[in-house]
C-alpha positions in Angstrom: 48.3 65.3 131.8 50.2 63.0 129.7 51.6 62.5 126.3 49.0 60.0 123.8 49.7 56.6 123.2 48.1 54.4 121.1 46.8 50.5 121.7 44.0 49.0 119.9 45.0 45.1 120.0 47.2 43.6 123.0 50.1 42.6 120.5 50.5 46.8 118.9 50.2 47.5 122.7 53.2 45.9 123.6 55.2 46.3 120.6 54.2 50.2 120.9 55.8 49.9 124.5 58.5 49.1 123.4 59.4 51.3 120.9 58.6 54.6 119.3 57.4 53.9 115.5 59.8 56.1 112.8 57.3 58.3 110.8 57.8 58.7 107.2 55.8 60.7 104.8 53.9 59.2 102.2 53.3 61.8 99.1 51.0 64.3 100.0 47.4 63.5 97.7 44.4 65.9 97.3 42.3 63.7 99.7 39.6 66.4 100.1 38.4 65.6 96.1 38.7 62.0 96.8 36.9 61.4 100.0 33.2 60.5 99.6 30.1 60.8 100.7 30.0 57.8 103.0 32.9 59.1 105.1 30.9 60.6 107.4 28.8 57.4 108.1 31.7 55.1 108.7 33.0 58.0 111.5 29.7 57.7 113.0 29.3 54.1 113.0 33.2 54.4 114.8 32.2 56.7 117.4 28.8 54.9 118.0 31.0 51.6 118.5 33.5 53.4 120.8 31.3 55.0 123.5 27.7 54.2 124.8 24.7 55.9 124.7 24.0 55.3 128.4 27.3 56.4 129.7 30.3 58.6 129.8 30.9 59.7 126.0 32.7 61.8 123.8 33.0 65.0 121.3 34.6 64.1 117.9 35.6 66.4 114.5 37.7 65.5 111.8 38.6 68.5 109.1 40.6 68.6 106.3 41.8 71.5 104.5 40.1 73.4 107.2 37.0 71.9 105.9 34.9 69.9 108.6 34.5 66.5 106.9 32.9 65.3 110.0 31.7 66.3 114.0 29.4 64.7 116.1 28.9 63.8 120.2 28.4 60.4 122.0 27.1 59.3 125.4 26.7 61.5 128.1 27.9 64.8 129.7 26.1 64.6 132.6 25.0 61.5 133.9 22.9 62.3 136.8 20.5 64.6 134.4 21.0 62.7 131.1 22.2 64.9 129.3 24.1 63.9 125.8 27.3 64.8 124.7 26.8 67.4 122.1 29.4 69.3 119.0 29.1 72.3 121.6 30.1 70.6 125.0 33.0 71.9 126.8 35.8 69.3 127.9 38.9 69.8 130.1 41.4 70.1 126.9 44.5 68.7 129.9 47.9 68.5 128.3 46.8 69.4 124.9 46.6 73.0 126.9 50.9 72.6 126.5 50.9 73.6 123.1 48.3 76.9 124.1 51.5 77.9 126.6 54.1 76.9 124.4 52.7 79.0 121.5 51.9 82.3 123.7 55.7 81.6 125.2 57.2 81.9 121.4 55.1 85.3 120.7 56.3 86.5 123.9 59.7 85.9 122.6 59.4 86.8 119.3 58.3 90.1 120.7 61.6 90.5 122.3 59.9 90.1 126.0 61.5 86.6 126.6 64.7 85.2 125.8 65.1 81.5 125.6 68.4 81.0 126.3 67.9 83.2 129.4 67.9 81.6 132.9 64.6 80.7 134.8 65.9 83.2 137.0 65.5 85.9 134.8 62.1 86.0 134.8 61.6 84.5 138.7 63.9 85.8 140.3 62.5 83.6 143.8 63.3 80.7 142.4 66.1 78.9 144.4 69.5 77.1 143.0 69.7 75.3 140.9 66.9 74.9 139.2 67.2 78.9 138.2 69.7 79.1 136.1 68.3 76.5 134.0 67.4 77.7 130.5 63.5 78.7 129.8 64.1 76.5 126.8 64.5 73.7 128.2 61.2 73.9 130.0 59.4 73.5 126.6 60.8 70.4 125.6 61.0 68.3 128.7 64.8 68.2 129.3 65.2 70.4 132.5 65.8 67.7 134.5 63.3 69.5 137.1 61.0 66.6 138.9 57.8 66.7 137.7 55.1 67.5 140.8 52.3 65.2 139.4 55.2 62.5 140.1 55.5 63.1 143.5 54.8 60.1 145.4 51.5 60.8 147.0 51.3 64.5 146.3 48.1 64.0 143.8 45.2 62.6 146.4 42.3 64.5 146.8 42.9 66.2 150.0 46.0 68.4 147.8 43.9 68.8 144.7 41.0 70.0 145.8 41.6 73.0 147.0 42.8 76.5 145.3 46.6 77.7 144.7 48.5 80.3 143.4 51.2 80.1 141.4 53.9 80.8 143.8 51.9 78.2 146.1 51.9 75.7 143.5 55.8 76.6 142.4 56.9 75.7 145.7 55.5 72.3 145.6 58.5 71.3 143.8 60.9 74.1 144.0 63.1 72.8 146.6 63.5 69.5 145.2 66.6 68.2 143.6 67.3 67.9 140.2 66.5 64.5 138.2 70.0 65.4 135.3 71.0 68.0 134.1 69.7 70.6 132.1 69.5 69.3 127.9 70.9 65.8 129.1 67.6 63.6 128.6 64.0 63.8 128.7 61.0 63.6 131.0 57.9 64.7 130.3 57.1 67.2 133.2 54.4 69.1 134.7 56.1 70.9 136.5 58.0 72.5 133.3 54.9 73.8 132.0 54.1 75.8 135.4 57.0 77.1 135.6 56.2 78.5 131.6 52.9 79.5 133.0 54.9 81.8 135.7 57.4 83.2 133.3 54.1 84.3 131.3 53.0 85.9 134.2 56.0 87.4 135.3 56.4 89.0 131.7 52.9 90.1 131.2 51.7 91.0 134.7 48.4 89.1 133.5 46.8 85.6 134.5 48.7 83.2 132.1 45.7 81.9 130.4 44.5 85.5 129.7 47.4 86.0 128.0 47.1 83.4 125.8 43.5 84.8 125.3 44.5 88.7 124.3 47.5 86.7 122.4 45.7 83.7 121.0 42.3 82.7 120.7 41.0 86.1 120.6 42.6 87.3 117.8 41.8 83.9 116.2 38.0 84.7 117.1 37.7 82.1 119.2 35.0 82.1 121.8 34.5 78.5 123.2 38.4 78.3 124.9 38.5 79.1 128.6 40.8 79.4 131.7 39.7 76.0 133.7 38.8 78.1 136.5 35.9 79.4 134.9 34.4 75.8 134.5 31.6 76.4 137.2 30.3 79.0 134.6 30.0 77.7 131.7 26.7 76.1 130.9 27.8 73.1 128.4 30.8 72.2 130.8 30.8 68.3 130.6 30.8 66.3 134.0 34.2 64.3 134.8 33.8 61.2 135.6 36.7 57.7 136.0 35.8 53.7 135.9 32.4 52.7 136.4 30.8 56.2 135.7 32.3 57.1 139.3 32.7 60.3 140.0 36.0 61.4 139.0 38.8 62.6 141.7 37.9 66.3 142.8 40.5 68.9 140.9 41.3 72.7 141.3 42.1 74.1 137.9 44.5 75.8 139.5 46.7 72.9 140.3 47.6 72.0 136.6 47.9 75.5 135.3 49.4 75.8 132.2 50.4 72.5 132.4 46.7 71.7 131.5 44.2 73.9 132.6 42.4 74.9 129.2 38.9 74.1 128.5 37.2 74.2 125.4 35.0 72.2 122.7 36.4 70.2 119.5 35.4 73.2 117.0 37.5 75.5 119.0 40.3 73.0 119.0 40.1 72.2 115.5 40.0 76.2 114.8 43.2 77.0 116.4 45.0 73.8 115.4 44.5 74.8 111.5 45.1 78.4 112.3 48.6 77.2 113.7 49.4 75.0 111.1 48.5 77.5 108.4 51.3 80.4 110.1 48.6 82.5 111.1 50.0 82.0 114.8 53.7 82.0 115.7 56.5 82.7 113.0 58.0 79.9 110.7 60.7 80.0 112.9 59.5 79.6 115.7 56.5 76.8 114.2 59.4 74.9 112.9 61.2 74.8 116.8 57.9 73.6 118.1 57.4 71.2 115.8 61.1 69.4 115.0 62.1 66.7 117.6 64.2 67.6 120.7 67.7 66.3 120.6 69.8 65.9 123.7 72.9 66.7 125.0 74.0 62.8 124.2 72.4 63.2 120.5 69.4 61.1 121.2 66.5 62.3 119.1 63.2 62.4 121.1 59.9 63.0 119.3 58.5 65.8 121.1 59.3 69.5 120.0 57.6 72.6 121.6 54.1 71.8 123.5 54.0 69.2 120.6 54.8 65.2 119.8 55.5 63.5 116.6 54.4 60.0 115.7 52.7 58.8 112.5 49.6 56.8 111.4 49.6 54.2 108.4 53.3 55.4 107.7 52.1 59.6 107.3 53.8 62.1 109.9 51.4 63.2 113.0 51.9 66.5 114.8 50.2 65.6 118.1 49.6 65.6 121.8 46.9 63.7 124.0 45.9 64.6 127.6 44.3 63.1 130.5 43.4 64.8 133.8 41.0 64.0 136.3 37.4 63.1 135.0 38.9 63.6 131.1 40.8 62.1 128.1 41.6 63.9 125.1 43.8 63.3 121.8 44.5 65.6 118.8 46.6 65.1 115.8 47.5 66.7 112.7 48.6 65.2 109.4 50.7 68.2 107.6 50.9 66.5 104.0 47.6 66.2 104.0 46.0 69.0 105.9 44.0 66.7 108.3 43.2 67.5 111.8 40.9 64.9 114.1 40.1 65.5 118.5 38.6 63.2 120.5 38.0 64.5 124.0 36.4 61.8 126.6 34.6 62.9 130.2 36.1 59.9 131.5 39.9 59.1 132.8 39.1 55.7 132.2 37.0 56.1 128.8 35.1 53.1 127.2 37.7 53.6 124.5 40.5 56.2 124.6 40.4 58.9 122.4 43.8 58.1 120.9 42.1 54.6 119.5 39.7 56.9 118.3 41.6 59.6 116.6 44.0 56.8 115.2 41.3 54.8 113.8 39.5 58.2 112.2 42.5 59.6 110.7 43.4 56.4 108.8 39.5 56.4 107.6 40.3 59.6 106.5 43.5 58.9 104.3 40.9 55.9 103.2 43.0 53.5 104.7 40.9 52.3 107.7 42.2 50.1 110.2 40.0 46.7 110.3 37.6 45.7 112.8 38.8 43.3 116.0 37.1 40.8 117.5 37.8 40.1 121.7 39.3 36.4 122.1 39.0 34.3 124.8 42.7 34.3 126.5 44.7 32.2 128.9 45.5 34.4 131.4 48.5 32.1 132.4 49.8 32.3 129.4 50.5 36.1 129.5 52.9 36.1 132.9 56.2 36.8 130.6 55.2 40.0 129.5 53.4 41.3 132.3 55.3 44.0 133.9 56.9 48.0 133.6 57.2 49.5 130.1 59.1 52.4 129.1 59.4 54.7 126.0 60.9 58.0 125.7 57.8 59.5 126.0 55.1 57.1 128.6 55.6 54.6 131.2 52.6 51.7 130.7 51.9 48.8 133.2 50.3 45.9 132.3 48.5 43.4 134.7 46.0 41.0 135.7 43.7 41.9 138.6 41.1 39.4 139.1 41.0 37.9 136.2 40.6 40.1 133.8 44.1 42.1 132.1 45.0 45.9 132.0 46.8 48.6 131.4 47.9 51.4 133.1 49.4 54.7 131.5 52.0 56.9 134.1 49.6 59.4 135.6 45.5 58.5 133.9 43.5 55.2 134.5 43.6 52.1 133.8 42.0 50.6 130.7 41.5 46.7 129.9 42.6 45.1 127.3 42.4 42.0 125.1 43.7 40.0 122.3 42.1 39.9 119.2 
């Protein structure tokens, strides 16, 4: 349930670690006249290289100007019966889900129901000092200071997350604990925020949080295929999670990451809403331009990460973005606003054969027909890589990278491990 990165070669992995790229916009062009036919054959020829046919896979679309340029499926859904990924299969959307709450949280206020500036305690009144009398707003950028339960040491085995909560249950998880700073004085990207965003929604409405962002959202956007995770058992294309190895994937409750990332849905719905935001048919230019403007910090550090929503850039244009991964899934979306581009990847696997931000990087600069090239794996001195094996930290993802029998990985804060290699 954590922010995207992006790694494709073991050199941009580290250097990504340890810094956050500053985006610039190239000027906008009219790429939808310029982009030819064989665009859609170089995505496929991506996706077929990225996930295998007899294993976990993935769901991909790429659109511009609302326009679907491109949407296919890889691999498999469901392992056990064979069955393929398909345009139609339903994924665990996981922290992509933030920007769902985020959004339904600035209608709620732009309706006069919630204030931002208000106090947690406004709205939950239960919830204990001093956590409530920190500002709602800083729940939707990460700078609350409240601990974050999926950091909890231990917390997230399977004998906590398989099982049903409520939301007072899963508020209390965390509730007592002490702050990590104080409120607006840095940030941490936090689960726990995101529940607490989920409860205010409740609180306001009187309604489930997700079905509010239903009666608020996706219905009046028409969109069918975007579900409450707690419906998963009854929806017939639901993909099957799985982690490394086609394992079965650690057993979740949707109701454990709430509107932190409980959304399911399939790339088409994604790619509907995505546009539909980016084109103001949402949330008001005021409050489109709070989620989407970096978060600055009581010290003046600018973070790149607004509202539900992160900032980075490929090949030097602006991304609007956010990744997730949960149990059994990986996802990755991003938009390009001068040039009306939107591509999702979302895996079945927390330990894909590629990671959907590779993917959505690599598609997006195809898109702006500026593709990355191909890489080759090189054999590597293991020995040789001890100086920069170790912790790495950003504002926005804590990576580990290290050799376990003889092969070297990496390890995002809070998903799975993936290998990597120099090329």
């Amino acid at each position: 349930m954590l922010l995207r990165t992006r790694a494709i070669t073991l050199l941009s992995l580290i250097a990504l670690l340890a810094c956050s790229p500053a985006a610039s916009d190239p000027a906008a062009s009219d790429l939808a006249a310029t982009i030819d036919d064989g665009f859609a054959s170089q995505a496929l020829t991506l996706l077929q290289a990225a996930y295998p046919d007899d294993g976990t896979g993935a769901a991909v679309i790429v659109t511009i100007d609302n326009e679907t340029l491109f949407i296919d499926g890889r691999g498999l859904a469901d392992i056990a019966e064979g069955e393929p990924v398909q345009v139609d299969t339903i994924f665990r959307y996981a922290s992509i889900t933030k920007q769902f709450a985020a959004a339904t949280l600035m209608l709620l206020a732009e309706d006069g129901l919630v204030d931002l500036d208000a106090p947690i305690g406004t709205y939950l009144p239960d919830y204990p000092e001093p956590g409530r009398a920190i500002p709602v707003r800083h729940l939707l950028n990460h700078t609350s200071g409240i601990p974050s339960y999926t950091g909890i040491p231990g917390w997230m085995v399977e004998a906590n997350t398989d099982r049903a909560y409520t939301t007072d249950e899963m508020v209390a998880v965390f509730q007592d604990l002490p702050t990590d700073f104080e409120a607006g004085e840095q940030f941490a990207y936090n689960n726990s925020a995101y529940l607490l965003l989920g409860a205010v929604i409740e609180a306001v409405t009187g309604q489930d949080w997700a079905e509010a962002v239903k009666d608020r959202i996706t219905t009046p956007l028409g969109i069918e295929t975007i579900e409450s995770g707690l419906m998963e058992g009854e929806l017939d294309r639901m993909a099957t999670g799985y982690t490394a190895d086609n394992a079965a994937a650690q057993r979740l409750h949707m109701s454990v990451p709430h509107a932190a990332g409980a959304l399911v849905g399939d790339v088409q719905g994604l790619a509907d809403w995505a546009n539909a935001f980016h084109d103001g048919a949402v949330v008001s230019a005021d409050s489109y331009a709070l989620m989407t403007s970096p978060t600055v910090t009581a010290s003046g550090e600018e973070v790149s990460y607004g509202y539900g929503l992160g900032f980075d850039a490929v090949k030097g244009y602006r991304t609007i973005e956010h990744s997730g991964g949960i149990f059994g899934f990986t996802t990755d979306s991003l938009y390009l606003p001068t040039e009306d581009i939107f591509v999702a990847v979302l895996a079945n696997s927390d330990a894909p054969a590629t990671p959907p931000s590779v993917m959505t990087t690599k598609l997006a600069a195809l898109a702006l027909d500026m593709p990355f090239p191909s890489f080759v794996a090189q054999e590597m001195d293991l020995d040789s890589f001890g100086p920069v094996l170790g912790v790495y930290k950003s504002d926005t993802v804590t990576r580990t990278l290290l050799v376990r029998d003889g092969t070297l990985y990496t390890i995002r804060e809070g998903s799975g491990e993936s290998e990597v290699f120099p090329a």
